[in-house]
N, C-alpha and C positions, 0 to 999 in steps of 0.2 A: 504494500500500500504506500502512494506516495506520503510525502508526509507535507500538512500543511505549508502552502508557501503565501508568504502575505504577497501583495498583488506590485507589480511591479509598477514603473514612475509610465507615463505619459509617451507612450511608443508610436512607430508611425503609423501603425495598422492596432485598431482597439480589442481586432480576436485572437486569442492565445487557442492553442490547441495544445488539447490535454495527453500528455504520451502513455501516460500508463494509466486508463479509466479503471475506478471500482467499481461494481456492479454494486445493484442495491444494498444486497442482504450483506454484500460484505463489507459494506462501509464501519465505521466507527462508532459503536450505537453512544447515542448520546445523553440515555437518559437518566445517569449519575450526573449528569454537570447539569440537567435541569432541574433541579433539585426546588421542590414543591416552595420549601420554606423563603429560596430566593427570588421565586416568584411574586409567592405569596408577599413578601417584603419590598419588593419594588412598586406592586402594588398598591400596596396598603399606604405608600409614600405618596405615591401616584394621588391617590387619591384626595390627598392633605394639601394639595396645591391648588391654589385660588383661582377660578376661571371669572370669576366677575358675575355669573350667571351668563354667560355668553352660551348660545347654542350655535353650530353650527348645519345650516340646513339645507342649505345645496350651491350648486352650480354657478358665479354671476351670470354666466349666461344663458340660463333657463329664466330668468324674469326679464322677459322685453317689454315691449311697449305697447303692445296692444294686448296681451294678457297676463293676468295675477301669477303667481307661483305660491300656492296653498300646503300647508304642512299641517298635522299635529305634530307640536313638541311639549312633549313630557306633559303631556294630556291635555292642552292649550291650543286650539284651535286659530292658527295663524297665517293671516296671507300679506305677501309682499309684492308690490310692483314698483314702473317705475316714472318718478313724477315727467312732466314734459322737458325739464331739461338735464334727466336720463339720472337723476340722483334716486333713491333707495328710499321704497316708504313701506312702514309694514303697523300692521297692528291687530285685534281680535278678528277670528275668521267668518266671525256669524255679523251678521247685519243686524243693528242694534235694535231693527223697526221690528221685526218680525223674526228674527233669525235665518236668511236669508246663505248661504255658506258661497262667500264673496269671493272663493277661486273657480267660483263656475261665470263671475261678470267680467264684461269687457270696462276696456282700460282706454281713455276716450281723451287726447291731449292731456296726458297727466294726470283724470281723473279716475279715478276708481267709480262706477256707475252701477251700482245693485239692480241686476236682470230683475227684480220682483217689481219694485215700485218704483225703481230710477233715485232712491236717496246717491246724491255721488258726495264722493269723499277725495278730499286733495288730500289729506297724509297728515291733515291736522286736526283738533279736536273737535267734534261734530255730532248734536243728536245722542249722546249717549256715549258715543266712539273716540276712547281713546287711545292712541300712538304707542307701538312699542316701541323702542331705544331698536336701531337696525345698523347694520353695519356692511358694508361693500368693500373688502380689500384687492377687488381683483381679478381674483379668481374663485372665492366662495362668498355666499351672504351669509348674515349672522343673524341672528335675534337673540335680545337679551329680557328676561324672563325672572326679574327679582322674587318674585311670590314663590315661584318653581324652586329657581336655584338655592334662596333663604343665605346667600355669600354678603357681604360687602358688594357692591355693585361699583363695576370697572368704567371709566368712560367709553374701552373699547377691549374686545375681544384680544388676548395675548396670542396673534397672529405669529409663526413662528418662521424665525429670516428664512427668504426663498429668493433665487437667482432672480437675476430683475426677467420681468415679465417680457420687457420687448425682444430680449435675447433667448426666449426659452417658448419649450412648448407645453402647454398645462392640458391637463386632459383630467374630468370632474367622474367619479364614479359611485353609482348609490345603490347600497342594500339592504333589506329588510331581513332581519330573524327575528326568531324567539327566546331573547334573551336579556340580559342584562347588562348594560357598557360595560360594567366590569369585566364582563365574560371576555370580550371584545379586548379592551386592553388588555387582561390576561393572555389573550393568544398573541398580541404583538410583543409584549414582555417578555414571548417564549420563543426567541429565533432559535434555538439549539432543534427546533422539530423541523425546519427547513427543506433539509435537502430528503428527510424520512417521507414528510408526508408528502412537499411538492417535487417529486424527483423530475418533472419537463421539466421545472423552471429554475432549479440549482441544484447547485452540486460542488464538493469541496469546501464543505463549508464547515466552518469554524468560529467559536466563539473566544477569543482572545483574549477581553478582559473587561469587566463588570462584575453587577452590578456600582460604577463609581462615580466618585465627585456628587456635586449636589443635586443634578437631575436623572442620576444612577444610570448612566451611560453604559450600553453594554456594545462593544468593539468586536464586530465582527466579519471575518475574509472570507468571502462565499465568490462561486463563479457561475453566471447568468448562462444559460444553454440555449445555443443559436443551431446550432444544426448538427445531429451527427457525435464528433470529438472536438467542436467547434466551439467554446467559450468565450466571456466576457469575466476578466476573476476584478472583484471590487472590493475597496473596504469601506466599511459603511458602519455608522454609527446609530443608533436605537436610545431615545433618549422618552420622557412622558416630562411633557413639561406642564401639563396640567391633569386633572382627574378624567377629562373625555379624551383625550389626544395620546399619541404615540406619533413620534415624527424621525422617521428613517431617512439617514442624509448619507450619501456618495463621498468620504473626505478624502479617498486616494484612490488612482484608476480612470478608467474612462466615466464622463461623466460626471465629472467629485463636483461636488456643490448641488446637484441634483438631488431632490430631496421629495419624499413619498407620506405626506401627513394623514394618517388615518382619525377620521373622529367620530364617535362612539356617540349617539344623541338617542337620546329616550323618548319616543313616540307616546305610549301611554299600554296600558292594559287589552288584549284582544278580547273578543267574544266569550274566550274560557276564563278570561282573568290572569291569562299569559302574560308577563310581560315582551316587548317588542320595544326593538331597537334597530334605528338606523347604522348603516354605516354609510360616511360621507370619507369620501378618501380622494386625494388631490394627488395626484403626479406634477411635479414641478421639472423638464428635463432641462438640461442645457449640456453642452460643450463647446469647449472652444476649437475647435477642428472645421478646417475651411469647410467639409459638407454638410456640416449641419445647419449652415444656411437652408440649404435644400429641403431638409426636414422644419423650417418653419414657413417656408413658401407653399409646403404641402401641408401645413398644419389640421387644415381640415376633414383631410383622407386619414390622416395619423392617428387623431383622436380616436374615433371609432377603435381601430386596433389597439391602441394605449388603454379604451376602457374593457374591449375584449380578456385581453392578459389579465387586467385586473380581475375583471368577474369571473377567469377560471383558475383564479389560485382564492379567492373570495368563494366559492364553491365548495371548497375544501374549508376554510379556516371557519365559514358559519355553521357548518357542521361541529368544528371544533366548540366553537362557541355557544350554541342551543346545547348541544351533548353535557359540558361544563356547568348549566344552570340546570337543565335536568338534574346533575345530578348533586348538585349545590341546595336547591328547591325540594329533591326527596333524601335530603341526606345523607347520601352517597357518596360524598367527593371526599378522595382521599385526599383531596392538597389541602 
């Protein structure tokens, strides 16, 4: 078996080829170094860090101009559009005259206009209706949710550093389980399951050093699998800088500065009394290599494929995560 190699500087060509592959079963099983207690630990830090009551609830660019973008979060029925000169308005989802559910109305020069009786709403206080605190960084919108959250209240969501926007390609990804965010952090807390459970999408992979420092960064060399014995080997950092987030950044290899923010947002209770949770996960890519131009000229063909890869390694990790509150919820979990 080869032995770990941490990922080499900045070469001309970003795919390394792997000479001596290990097959699944005989890789290095990893589940002495994922040891429940330093999970559970990172976690439970995780957890103790302040979000503001910030939720994050999807995509900038799912709320245009001529219609709402409607969520439940964390059992709060909320919609956002956007006013006429393209800034962020959001606030209760129901239409204060009747209860009208305001992401089924059109969005008419900046107004929000209720299909029921035509009450419209600019984004400020009206009728009964008022404004949540909203936030637009870019690439996701936020809502912030004080009665929900019960935190100190932030002026703005702790958005976490990402390559500037005009040099990169962002591509916005969203899921629903049955579960609990923690569940959800829990599984991004746990790279050491990596290359076991996603073996298309890594391989090589090693966790180097964590849980450490103040946002318990855990340091880890894995290689992205392109074709074949064809890799990408990166190093990449895993950090939780607040209680819904995990934010996985590229710091060596192709791509370093590249960073993959997963955020964990609580919808509310299902029909059984299940809890349900979003996952809202942002790819942020960049490089500095003359073709990557290319890839943001094509940015709009990319996305699609950028949230493909996401939703099939998310396929696997919601399982992880519904599985985890199952059995967290019937008291079965051994961690």
């Amino acid at each position: 078996m080869d032995a770990p190699r941490r990922p080499a500087g900045r070469g001309r060509y970003p795919l390394s080829l792997r000479r001596r592959p290990v097959v699944w079963e005989r890789q290095r099983p990893t589940w002495r170094d994922a040891a429940p207690g330093v999970i559970a630990g990172a976690l439970e830090r995780a957890r103790s860090r302040p979000s503001g009551n910030w939720y994050a609830v999807g995509a900038s660019r799912d709320v245009g101009r001529e219609r709402p973008l409607g969520r439940t979060v964390a059992g709060t029925e909320v919609v956002l559009w956007r006013a006429a000169d393209g800034r962020l308005r959001g606030g209760p989802g129901a239409c204060p005259h009747l209860g009208a559910p305001l992401k089924d109305s059109p969005v008419r020069c900046g107004t929000l206009v209720c299909h029921w009786h035509g009450l419209a709403l600019d984004g400020g206080p009206f009728a009964g209706w008022e404004p949540y605190p909203v936030y637009d960084d870019g690439v996701l919108v936020w809502v912030r949710l004080d009665r929900a959250g019960g935190e100190e209240p932030l002026a703005r969501p702790r958005v976490p550093r990402r390559p500037g926007t005009a040099g990169a390609v962002a591509s916005v990804y969203t899921d629903v389980g049955r579960c609990e965010p923690e569940d959800v952090v829990a599984n991004r807390l746990d790279p050491w399951h990596g290359a076991w459970f996603h073996p298309y999408s890594f391989v090589d992979l090693t966790v180097t050093d964590g849980p450490a420092g103040p946002e318990d960064a855990l340091t880890v060399d894995v290689s992205f699998k392109v074709a074949g014995r064809l890799v990408v080997p990166v190093r990449a950092e895993f950090t939780a800088p607040g209680p819904r987030t995990v934010v996985m950044r590229i710091t060596e290899g192709e791509g370093a500065g590249s960073v993959v923010e997963t955020h964990a947002t609580p919808l509310g209770a299902d029909a059984c009394g299940r809890p349900r949770t979003a996952v809202v996960e942002a790819v942020v890519a960049a490089s500095t290599r003359p073709g990557f131009a290319v890839a943001r000229v094509t940015a709009p063909l990319l996305r699609p494929l950028m949230r493909a890869t996401a939703g099939r390694l998310w396929r696997d990790d919601m399982a992880y995560a519904e599985r985890r509150w199952e059995l967290r919820s019937s008291g079965r979990f051994p961690g």
